[in-house]
N, C-alpha and C positions, 0 to 999 in steps of 0.2 A: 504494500500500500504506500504510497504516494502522499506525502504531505505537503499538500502548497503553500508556505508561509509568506503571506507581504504585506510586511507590517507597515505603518505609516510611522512616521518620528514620534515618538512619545514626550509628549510635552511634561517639566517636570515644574513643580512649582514646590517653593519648602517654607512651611509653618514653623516661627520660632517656638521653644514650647512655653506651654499658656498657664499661667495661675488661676484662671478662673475658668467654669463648663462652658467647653465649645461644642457646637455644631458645626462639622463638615456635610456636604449635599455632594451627590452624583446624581446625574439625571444620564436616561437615554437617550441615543442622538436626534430623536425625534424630540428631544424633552417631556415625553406624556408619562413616562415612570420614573419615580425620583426617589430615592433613599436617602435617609436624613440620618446621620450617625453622631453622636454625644456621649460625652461622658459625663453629664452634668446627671447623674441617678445615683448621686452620694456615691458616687466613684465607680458605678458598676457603667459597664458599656452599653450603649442598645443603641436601636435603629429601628426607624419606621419607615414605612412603604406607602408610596400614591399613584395612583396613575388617573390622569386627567384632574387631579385634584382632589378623588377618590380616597378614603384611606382605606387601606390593601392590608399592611400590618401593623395595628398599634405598636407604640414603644415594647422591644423584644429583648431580650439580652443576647450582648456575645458575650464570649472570651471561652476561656479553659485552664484547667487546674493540672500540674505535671509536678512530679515529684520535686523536681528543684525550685518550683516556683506556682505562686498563684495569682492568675491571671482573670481572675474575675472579679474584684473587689481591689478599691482603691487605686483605679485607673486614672491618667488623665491621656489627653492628648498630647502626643510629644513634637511628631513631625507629619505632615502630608503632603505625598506624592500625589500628584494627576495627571491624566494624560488621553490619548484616544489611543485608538488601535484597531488595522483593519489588515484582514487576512481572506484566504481562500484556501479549502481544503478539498479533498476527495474522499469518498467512500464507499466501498463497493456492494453495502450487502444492509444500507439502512434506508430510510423510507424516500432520502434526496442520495442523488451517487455526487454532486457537486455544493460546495455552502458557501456561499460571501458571509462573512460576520465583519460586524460594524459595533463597536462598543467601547464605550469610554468605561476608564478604569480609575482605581483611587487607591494609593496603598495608605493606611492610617497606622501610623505609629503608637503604638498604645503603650504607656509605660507602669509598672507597678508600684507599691510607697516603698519597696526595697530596690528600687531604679534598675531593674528588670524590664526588659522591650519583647514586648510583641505586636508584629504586622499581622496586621487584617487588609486582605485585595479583595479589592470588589471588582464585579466585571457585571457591567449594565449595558444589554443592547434596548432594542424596540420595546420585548415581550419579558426578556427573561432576567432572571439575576444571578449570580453565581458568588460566593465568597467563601474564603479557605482562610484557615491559619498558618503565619509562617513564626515559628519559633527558632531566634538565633542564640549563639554560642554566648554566653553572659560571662564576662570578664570575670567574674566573681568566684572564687571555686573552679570558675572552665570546666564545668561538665561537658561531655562529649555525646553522651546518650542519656537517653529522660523517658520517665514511664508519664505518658497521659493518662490521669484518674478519671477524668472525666469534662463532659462538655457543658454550658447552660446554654448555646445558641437554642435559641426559642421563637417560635412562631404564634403571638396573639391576633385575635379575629376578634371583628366587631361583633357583639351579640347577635344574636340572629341568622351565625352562618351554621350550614350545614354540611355535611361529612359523607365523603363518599371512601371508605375507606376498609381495607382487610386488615383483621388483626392478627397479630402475634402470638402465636402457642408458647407454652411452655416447653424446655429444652426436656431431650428424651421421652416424649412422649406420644402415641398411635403408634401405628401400624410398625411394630418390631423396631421399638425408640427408636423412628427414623427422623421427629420433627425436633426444630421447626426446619420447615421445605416451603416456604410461602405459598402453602396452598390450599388457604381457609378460605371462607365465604365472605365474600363482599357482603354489605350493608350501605345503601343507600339513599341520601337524601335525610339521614341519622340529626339530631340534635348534638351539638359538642359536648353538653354535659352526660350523656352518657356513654358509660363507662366499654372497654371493650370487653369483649367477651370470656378473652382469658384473663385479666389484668395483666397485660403486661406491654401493651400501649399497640405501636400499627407497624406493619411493615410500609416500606415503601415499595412504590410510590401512592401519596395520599392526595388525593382531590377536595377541595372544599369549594361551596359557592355562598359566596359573601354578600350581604347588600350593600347596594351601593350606597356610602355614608360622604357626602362633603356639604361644604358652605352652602354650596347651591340648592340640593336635597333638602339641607334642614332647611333653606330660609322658604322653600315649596311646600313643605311640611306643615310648618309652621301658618300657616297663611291657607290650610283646608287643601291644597295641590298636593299632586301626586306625580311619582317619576317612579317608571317601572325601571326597573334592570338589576343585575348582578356582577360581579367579578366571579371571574373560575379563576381560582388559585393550584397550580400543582406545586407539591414540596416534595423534593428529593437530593440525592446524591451523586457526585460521580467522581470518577479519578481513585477510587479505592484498589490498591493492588495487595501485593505482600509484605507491605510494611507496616498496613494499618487492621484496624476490625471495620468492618460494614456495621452497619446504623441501621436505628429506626427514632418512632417517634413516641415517645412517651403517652399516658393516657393525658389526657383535657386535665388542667387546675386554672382554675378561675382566675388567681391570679396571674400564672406565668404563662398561659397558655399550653401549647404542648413544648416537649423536650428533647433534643438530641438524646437519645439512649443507647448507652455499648449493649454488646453481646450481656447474654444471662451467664451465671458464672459454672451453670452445669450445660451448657451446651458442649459438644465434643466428646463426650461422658465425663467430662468436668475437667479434663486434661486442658494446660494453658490456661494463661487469667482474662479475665475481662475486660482488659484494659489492654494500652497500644503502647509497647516499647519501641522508641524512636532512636536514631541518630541526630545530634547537632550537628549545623543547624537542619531544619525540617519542613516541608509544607504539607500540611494535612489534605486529605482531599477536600472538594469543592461542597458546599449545599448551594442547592440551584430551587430557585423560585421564578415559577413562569405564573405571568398573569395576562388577563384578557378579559373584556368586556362580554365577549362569544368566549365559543368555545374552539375555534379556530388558532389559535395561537398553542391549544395546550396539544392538539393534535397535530399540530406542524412540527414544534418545536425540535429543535437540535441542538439546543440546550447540554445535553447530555455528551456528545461529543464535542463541541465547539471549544473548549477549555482543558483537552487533555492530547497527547501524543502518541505516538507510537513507540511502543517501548522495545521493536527489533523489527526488524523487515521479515516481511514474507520468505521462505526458503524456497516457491514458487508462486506460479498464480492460480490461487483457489477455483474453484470452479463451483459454483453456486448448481442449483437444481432440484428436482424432486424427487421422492426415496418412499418405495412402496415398504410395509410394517403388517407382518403378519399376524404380530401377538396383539395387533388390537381388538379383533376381534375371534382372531382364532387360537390365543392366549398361549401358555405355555407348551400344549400339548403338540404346538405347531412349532416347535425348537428339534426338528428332525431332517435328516436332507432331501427327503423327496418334497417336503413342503416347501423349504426355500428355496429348491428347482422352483418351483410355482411360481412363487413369487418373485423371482428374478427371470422368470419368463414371462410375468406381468410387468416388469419393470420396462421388457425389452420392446413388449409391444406397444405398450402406452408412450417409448420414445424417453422413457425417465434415464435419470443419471446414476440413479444409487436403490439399494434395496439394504434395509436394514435387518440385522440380527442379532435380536434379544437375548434376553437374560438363557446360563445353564447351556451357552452354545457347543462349549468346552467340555461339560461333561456327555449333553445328550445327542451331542453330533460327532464334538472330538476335532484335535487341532488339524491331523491329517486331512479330515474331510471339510477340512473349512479350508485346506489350502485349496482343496479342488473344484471347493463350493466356488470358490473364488477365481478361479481360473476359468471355470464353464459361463460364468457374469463376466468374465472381462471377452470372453470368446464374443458376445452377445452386444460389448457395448454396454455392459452395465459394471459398475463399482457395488464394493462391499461398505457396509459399515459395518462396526460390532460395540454392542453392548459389553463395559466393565462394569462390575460393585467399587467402588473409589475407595474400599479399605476397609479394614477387620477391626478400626475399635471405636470407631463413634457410634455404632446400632448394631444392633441383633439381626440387620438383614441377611439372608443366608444365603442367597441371589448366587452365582459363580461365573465367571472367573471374580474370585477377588482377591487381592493382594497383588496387582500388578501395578498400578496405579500411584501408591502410595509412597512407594521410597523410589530415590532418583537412579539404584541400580537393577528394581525391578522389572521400572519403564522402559531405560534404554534397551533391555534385552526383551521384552516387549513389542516395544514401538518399532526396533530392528527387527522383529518378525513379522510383521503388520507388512510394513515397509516392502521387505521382498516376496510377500503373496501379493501384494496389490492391490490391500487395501489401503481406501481413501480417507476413511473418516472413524471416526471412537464415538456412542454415549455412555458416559460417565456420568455414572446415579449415586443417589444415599449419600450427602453432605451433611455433616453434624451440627451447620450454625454459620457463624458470622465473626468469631474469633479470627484473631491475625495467625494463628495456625493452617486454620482453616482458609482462608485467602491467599497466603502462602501455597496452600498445594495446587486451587483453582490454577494460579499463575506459572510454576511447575510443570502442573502437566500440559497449560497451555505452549510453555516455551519447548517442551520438552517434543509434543508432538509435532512442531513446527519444523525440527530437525529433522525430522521423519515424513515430512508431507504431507501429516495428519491435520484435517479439520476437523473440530469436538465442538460438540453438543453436551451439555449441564443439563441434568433432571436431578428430584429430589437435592433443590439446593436455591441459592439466594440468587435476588436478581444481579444481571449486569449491570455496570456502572463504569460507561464508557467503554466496555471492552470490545467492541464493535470498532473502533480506531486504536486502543492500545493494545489489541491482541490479533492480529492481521488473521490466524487462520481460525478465529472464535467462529463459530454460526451462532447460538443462539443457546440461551436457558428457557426449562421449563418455568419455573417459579411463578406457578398459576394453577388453578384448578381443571387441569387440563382433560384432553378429549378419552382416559381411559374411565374417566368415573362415569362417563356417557355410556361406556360398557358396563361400568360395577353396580350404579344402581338405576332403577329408573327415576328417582324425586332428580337426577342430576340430568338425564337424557330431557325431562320435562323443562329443566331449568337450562340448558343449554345457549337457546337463542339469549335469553338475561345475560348469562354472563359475556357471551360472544358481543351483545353490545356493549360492554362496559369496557375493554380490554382498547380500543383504538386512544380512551380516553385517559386508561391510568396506566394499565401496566404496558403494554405495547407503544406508549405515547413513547416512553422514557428508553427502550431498548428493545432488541428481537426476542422473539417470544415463539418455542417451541410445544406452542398447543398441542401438536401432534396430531391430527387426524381430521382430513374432509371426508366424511365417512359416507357408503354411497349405497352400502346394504339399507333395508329397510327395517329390518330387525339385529338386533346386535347379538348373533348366532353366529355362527358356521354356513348352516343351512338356510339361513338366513329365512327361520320360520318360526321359531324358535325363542324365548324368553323375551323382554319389553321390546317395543318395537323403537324407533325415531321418529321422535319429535319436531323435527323442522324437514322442510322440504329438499330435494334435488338440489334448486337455486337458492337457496338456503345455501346450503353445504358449498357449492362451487364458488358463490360471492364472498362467503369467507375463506375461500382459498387468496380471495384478496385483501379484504378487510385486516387480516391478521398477517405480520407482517411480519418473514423473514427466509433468508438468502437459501436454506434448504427447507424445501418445504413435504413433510408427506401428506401426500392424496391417497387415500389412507383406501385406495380399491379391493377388492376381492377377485380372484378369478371370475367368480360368478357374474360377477357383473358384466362385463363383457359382451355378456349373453342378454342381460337383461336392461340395461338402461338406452335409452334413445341415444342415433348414430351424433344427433347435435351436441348433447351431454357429453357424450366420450370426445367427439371432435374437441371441444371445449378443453376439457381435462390435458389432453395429449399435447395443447399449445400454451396452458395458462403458464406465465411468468413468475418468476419469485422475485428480483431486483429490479429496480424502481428508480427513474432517474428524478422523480417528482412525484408529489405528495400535496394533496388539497383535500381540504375539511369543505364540503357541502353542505351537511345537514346531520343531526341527529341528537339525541338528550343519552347521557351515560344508563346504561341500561333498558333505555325505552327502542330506539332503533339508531341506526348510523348509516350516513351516505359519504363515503367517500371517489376519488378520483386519484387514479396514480397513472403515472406515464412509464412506458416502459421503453426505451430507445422512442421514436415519433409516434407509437400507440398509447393512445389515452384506453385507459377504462374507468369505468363507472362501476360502485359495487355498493349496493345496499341490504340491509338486514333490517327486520324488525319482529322484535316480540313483546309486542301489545298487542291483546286480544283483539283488535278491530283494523282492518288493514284501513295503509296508510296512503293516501294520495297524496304527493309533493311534486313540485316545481325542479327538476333540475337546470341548472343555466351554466353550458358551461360555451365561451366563446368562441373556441376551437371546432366546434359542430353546429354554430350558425346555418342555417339553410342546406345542412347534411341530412340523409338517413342513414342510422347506425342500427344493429345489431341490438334485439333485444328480448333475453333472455328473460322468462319471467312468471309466475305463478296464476293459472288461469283458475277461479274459486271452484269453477265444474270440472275441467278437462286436467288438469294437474299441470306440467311442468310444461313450456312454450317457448318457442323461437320465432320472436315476429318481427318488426321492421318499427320503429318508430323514428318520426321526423320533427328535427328541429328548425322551431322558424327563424326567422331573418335574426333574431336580438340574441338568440342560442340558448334559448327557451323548450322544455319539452313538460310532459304532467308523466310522472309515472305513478304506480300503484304496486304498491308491498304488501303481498298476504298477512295474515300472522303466522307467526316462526318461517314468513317465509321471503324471500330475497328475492332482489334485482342483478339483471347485469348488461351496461351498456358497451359497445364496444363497436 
């Protein structure tokens, strides 16, 4: 991967330091979001947020407490840098493959009453906000490494917002202590003051929609008027590797709001502490805060890579794709080699890249027959992937191969066999947490397969943060409720379209998301006749083979299908795209339904979902299909699934209609 840096001169300007509470301001270059930062809160630091004059987040605190030093209490301002800065990047496998970022920056010298320094940067574009801690080397003692205890950066909302957000489990516990895996159930549209589920605050990423509170509002208010609208707020992370622990957010307190919160101290089986030992001096990762009037900015946003690098170059050039998966619906007993003959003779016909193979390959196929497994799919024009356990002591999963994964001379003698059978790619499951252990090995086995030609996939483990640019052959993490519990139970196959609208908005906003399955049986069998049926339709399924976004993608077919779904459906399937040189927000409410548009090289598509009980008629407008007719896939109430023609008029205007649980596709 390709990093295009062009920076502009950084303008620098320097504050003598002050005796009395100052306020520094950053605005973005459009000037409509503006962050107010002060140390006048009896020495503790904070910052507020506006946009258009809006307040976005009451006074908040920064800082952070490290063993050598306490950075939260008894602050002033010391010195401040500002400047602008604009760049262009590449990327091969997120929702834009090209980024301009334009964004003024602020570094703030923050000093403590034992004349200790710590920098806080801000990075302020149009929509988003990003700020890190940089901790330097203190003349004093010259410690060299420092343990972080803990953070107060805090995010408060004006009363009245609400919460779109998944909580946090507690460490070692469900299904054979493999959690937490971020993949509990949303709740939306929640009040702040209630509590989450498990106590123990949100994963990221978390959505909130705020009312809109400023001068103008109250003085309409005030005077019997009324002004509708909202702020969507998204809060999250990025820039986390192996030197720090991954975050979340504390539950809601009235007063502080919610809290930056480390790892729980028994995640990992309680091996490694809770807390992040650093080198001097240090920059912590980034928290990023996107806002918008719509909800178009939180679903663009690039946020999440626009502030961090590539930490090695590709060892090749990836090859993005899509990867047929037998165990999802024909589960373990389909871990034998006449079935992934099948399925790598589904992969060949449908034109796919990859065919994956799950859990137990090792014992119930056996290494021999996976080299040949693998040599009869490359005869064919398809790649392997395989299924690892990522290691024997953070859960009781009993899954196998496991113990390849984990230490750096199991992998190389591993990934060196991988390597000269020909396979392409690894999933790697069952992660114990968010400790710098744990991060540490995410990053490991990322560099390690890179040596090896391997691109990996993360299940059972924490989201991405950034690693779609810092890790060049990443594809994507589960860290979602993903498409096998649509097999395990039916309250999840029912609740499907729900969650499939929610994901564009929170977890897919922020990074690629390995949902795992366009499922195309009609009951989630074998025989596909068999136990709860599917709950959303064909174009359902196929539109979120768009909606959900990332660089390999399975279309999660059967043999049997083949046989059984219309020649336009499979047509469809055999050419849908996985990378995206563009990415537009159209329509849709988190959870209720979503219409997106991405480009893929000079094809536009159109792809909408929705699961609300009453179908939905909408306006799409996009100006590229002015006085065209396109392609249009779509859910007839009587006849079922359809391929008809619809035209757009002169202004690039058309009306479509969305079943319930069921989907569009323009093209």
């Amino acid at each position: 991967m390709r990093l295009l840096l062009i920076y502009a001169t950084l303008l620098l300007t320097a504050a003598t330091t002050a005796t009395a509470a100052e306020t520094k301001t950053v605005s973005s270059p459009d000037g409509r979001l503006q962050v107010n930062i002060s140390d006048g809160n009896g020495g503790q630091a904070t910052y507020s947020v506006s946009y258009d004059g809006a307040q976005v987040l009451l006074p908040s605190r920064l800082g952070l407490e490290a063993d050598y030093g306490d950075f939260t209490r008894g602050l002033t301002i010391a010195r401040a840098e500002s400047g602008d800065t604009a760049y262009s990047y590449e990327m091969r496998q997120t929702k834009r493959s090209s980024v301009r970022v334009e964004a003024n920056r602020l570094a703030l010298t923050f000093r403590n009453a034992k004349g200790m320094e710590m920098v806080v940067d801000f990075h302020v574009s149009n929509h988003d906000i990003a700020y890190r801690y940089r901790l330097l080397r203190p003349k004093k003692g010259n410690p060299k490494c420092a343990v972080v205890r803990r953070e107060v950066s805090s995010f408060r909302f004006a009363d009245g917002t609400t919460t779109f957000l998944c909580p946090q489990i507690g460490p070692m516990t469900g299904w054979e202590r493999t959690k937490p895996s971020y993949e509990e159930d949303y709740k939306t549209d929640q009040p702040m003051a209630q509590r989450s589920q498990f106590g123990q605050g949100y994963t990221f990423p978390c959505l909130f929609k705020a009312p809109l509170t400023s001068p103008e509002v109250d003085k309409q208010a005030s005077t019997g008027g009324s002004l509708e609208g909202v702020l969507w707020v998204l809060v999250s992370e990025t820039g986390v590797d192996g030197s720090y622990v991954g975050s979340h957010l504390s539950d809601f307190d009235p007063q502080t709001g919610y809290t930056i919160a480390f790892p729980q101290q028994g995640e990992n089986n309680g091996v490694g502490t809770a807390t992040a030992g650093i080198p001097l001096p240090y920059s912590t990762p980034w928290r990023t805060i996107t806002v918008g009037t719509t909800l178009k900015p939180i679903v663009e946003t690039t946020i999440s890579y626009d502030v961090v690098k590539p930490k090695y170059q590709p060892s090749q050039q990836y090859k993005p794709g899509r990867y047929t998966w037998s165990w999802l619906v024909w589960q373990d007993e389909s871990i034998n080699y006449a079935d992934q003959v099948q399925f790598v003779d589904l992969a060949a016909q449908m034109g796919y890249e990859y065919c994956l193979v799950d859990n137990w390959w090792d014992q119930r196929i056996g290494r021999d027959k996976i080299e040949e497994l693998s040599a009869y799919a490359r005869g064919k024009g398809v790649s392997l992937m395989l299924w690892y356990n990522s290691n024997g002591y953070e859960n009781d999963a009993p899954q196998t191969p496991r113990d390849c994964m984990s230490t750096a001379i199991a992998r190389d003698r591993e990934m060196a066999w991988l390597q000269r059978i020909g396979v392409k790619g690894i999933k790697v499951d069952f992660f114990g947490g968010d400790k710098q252990p744990t991060m540490q090995l995410y990053e490991d086995i990322l560099f390690d397969a890179n040596r090896y030609g391997l691109q990996v996939v993360f299940h059972g483990c924490t989201i991405p943060r950034g690693w779609e640019v810092m890790y060049p052959n990443y594809v994507a993490s589960e860290a979602v409720l993903a498409s096998e519990n649509v097999f395990f139970t039916e309250g999840h196959a029912r609740s499907q379209a729900f969650e499939l609208c929610l994901h564009p908005f929170i977890r897919n906003a922020v990074g690629t998301m390995d949902w795992g399955g366009t499922i195309m049986n009609k009951y989630l069998s074998r025989d596909n006749k068999s136990r709860h049926r599917r709950y959303t339709t064909d174009v359902f399924e196929m539109a979120s083979a768009i909606t959900n976004q990332t660089a390999i993608q399975c279309i999660a077919l059967q043999p049997n299908n083949l046989a059984e779904l219309p020649q336009f459906e499979l047509d469809f399937l055999r050419r849908v795209p996985t990378t995206w040189s563009d990415t537009r927000f159209l329509d849709g409410y988190p959870g209720r339904y979503v219409v997106l548009a991405r480009r893929h090289g000079d094809d536009w598509y159109v792809a909408g979902l929705n699961a609300e009980p009453q179908a939905k008629t909408l306006t799409v407008e996009m100006a590229e299909w002015a006085g065209q007719t396109v392609s249009y896939y779509m859910d007839d109430a009587k006849r079922g699934p359809q391929l008809r023609q619809l035209k757009f008029d002169k202004r690039g205007q058309a009306k479509i209609t969305i079943q319930p649980m069921g989907g569009v596709i323009l093209k």
